[in-house]
C-alpha positions as CSV (number, residue, x, y, z in Angstrom):
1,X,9.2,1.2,-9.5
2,X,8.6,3.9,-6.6
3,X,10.9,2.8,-4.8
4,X,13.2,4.4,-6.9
5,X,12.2,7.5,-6.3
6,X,13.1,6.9,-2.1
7,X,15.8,9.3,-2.4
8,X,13.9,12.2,-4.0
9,X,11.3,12.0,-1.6
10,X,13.5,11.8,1.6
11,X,15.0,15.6,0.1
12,X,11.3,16.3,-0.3
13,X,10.1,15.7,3.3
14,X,13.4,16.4,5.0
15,X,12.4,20.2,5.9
16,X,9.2,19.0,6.8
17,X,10.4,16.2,9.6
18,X,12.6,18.7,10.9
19,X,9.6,21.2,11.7
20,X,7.6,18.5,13.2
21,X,10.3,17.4,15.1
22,X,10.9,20.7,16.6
23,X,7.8,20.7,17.7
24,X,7.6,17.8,19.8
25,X,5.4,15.6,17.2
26,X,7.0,11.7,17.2
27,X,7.5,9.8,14.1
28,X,4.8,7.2,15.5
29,X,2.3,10.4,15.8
30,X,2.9,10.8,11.9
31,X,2.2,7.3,11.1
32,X,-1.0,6.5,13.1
33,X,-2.2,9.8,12.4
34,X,-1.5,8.9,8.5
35,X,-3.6,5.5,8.9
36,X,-6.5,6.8,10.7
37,X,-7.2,9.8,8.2
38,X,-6.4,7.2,5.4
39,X,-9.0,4.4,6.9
40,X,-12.0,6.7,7.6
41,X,-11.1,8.9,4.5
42,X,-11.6,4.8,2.4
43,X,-14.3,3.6,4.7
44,X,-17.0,7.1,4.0
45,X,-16.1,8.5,0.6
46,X,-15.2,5.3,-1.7
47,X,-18.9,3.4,-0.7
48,X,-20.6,6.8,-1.2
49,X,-18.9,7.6,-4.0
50,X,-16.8,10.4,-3.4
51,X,-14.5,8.8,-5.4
52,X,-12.7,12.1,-6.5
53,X,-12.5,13.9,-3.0
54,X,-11.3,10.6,-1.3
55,X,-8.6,10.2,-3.7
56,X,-6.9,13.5,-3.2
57,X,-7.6,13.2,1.1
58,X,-5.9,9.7,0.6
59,X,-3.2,10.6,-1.7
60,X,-2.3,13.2,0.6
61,X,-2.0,11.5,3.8
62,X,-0.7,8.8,2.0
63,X,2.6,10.5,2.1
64,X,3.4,10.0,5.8
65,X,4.4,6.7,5.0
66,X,7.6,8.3,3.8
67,X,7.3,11.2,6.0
68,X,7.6,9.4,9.6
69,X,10.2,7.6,8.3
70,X,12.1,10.5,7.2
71,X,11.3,11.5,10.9
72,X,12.8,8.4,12.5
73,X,15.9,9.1,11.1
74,X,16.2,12.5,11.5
75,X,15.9,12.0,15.1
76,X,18.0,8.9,14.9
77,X,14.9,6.2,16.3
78,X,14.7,4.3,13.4
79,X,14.6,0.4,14.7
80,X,12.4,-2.8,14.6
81,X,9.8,-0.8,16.7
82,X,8.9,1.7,13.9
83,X,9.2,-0.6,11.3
84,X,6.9,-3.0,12.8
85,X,4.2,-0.2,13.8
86,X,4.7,0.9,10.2
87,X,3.9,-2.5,8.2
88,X,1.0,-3.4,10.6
89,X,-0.9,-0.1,9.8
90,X,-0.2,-0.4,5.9
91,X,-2.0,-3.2,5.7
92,X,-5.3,-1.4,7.7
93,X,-4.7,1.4,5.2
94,X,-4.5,-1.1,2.0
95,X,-7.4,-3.3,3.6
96,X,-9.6,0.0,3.5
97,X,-8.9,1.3,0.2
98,X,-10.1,-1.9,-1.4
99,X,-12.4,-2.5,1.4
100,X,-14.0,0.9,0.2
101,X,-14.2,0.2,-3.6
102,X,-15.6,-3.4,-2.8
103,X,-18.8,-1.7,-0.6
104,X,-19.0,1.0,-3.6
105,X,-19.0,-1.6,-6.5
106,X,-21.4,-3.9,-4.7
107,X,-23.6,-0.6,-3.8
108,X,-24.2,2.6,-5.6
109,X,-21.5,1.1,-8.3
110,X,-23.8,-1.8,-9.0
111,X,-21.1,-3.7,-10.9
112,X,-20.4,-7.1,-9.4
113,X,-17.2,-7.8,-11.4
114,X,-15.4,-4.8,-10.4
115,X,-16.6,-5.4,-6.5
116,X,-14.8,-9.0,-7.1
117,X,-11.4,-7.9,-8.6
118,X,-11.4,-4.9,-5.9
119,X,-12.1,-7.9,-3.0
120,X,-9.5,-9.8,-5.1
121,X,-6.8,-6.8,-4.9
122,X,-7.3,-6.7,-1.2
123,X,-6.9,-10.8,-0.4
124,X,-3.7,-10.9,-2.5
125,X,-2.3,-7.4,-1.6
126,X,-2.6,-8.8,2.0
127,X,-0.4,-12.0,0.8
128,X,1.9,-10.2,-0.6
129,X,3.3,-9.0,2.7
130,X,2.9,-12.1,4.6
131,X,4.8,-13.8,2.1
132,X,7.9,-11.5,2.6
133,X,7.4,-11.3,6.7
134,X,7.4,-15.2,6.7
135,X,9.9,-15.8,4.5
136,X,12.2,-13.3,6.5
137,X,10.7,-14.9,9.6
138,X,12.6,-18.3,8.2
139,X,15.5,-16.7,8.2
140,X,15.2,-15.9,4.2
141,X,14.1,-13.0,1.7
142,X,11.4,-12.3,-0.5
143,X,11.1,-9.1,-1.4
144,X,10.2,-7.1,-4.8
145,X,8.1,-8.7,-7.0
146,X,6.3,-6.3,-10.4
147,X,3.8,-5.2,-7.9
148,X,5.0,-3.8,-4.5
149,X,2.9,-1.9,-2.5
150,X,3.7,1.5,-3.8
151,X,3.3,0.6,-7.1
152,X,-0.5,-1.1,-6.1
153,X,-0.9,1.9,-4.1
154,X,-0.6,4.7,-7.3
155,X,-1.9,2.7,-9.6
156,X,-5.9,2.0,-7.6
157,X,-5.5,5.9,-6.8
158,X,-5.0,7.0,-10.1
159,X,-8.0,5.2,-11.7
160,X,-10.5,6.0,-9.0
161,X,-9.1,9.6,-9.0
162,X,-10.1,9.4,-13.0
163,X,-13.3,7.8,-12.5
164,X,-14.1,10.2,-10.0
165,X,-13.4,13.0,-12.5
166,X,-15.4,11.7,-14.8
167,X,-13.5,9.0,-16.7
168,X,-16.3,6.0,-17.5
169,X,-16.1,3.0,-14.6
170,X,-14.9,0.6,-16.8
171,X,-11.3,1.8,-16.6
172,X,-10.9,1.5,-12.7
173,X,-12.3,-2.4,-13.8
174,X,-9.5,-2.8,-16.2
175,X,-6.9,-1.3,-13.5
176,X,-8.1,-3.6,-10.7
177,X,-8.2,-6.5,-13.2
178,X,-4.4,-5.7,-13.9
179,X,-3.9,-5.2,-10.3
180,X,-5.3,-8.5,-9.6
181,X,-3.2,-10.2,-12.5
182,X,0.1,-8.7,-10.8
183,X,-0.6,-9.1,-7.4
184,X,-1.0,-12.6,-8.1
185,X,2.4,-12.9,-9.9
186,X,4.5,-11.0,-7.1
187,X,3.3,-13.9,-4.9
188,X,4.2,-16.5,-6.7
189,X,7.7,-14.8,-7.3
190,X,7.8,-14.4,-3.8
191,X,7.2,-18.0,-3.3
192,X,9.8,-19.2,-6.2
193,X,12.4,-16.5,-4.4
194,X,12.0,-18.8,-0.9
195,X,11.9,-22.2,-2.6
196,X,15.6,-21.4,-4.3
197,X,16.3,-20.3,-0.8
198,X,14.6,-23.5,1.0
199,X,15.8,-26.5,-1.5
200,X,19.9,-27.2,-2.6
201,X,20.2,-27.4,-6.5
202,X,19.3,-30.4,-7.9
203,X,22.2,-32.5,-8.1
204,X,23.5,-31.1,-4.9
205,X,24.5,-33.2,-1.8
């Protein structure tokens, strides 16, 4: 569903990645700049319950993931080197987030079904992934899915933004449950993708 949206945001942050690039900051910079802020940001305020105030710090930092690419390709370094820096630091970033809400729920949240469909977001959102880099590791695809990690990404944000507000708990339960639900199905789609891929038609030679 984001995805869609690649092309508004590259006119968004073009301006921007040609400022930081004029002054000598690297794409790579962005990125692992972008992680770290995101990972301490998830790791302190989610288990302590600034739910609100870690929302907007993460939201906001969230965007160099679109930003250092814009940058790579402004400065014409875009290659297998950035992309691979870029999908190993997602995942720290995604593993934090939920890592976050699972010490919060299990803590000061005191609700032991939430903690488990938060720990449950995280083991699946980290299969998601591998199921893609394997699949395109054998030589095949497997990408989309009705959960990407944009889509994940918005979604847990926007419910623990809400809770933090003031919204009642229960509705970041029902997001993560939904979460959980999807997450699930975009790995088995991801699987049925590679096994279309792996085995001829039946009736085939």
């Amino acid at each position: 569903m984001l995805n869609r949206l690649r092309g508004a945001m590259t006119r968004l942050f073009t301006p921007v990645a040609d400022a930081l690039l004029r002054r000598g900051v690297s794409p790579d910079a962005v990125t692992i700049t972008g992680t770290l802020v995101v990972v301490v940001t998830a790791l302190w305020a989610f288990p302590t319950g600034h739910l609100l105030v870690g929302t907007l710090v993460i939201a906001l930092f969230a965007l160099t993931d679109s930003l250092d690419g814009v940058m790579a390709r402004r400065a014409g370094r875009s290659g297998p080197w950035g992309a691979f820096l870029d999908s190993t630091l997602d995942r720290f970033g995604d593993a934090a987030i939920f890592g976050g809400l699972v010490l919060w729920f299990f803590g000061d949240g005191a609700d032991r079904l939430a903690g488990s469909l938060a720990l449950a977001c995280l083991i699946l959102g980290s299969v998601v992934p591998y199921a893609r880099a394997r699949a395109e590791g054998l030589g095949m695809t497997a990408s989309g899915g009705i959960a990407e990690r944009a889509d994940r990404l918005l979604l847990v944000l926007t419910a623990t933004g809400l809770v933090g507000f003031g919204l009642p708990a229960v509705v970041l339960t029902v997001v993560l449950a939904l979460l959980a639900v999807a997450s699930a199905i975009t790995v088995v789609q991801r699987m049925a993708m590679v096994r279309r891929q792996a085995l001829p038609p039946e009736g085939a030679a």
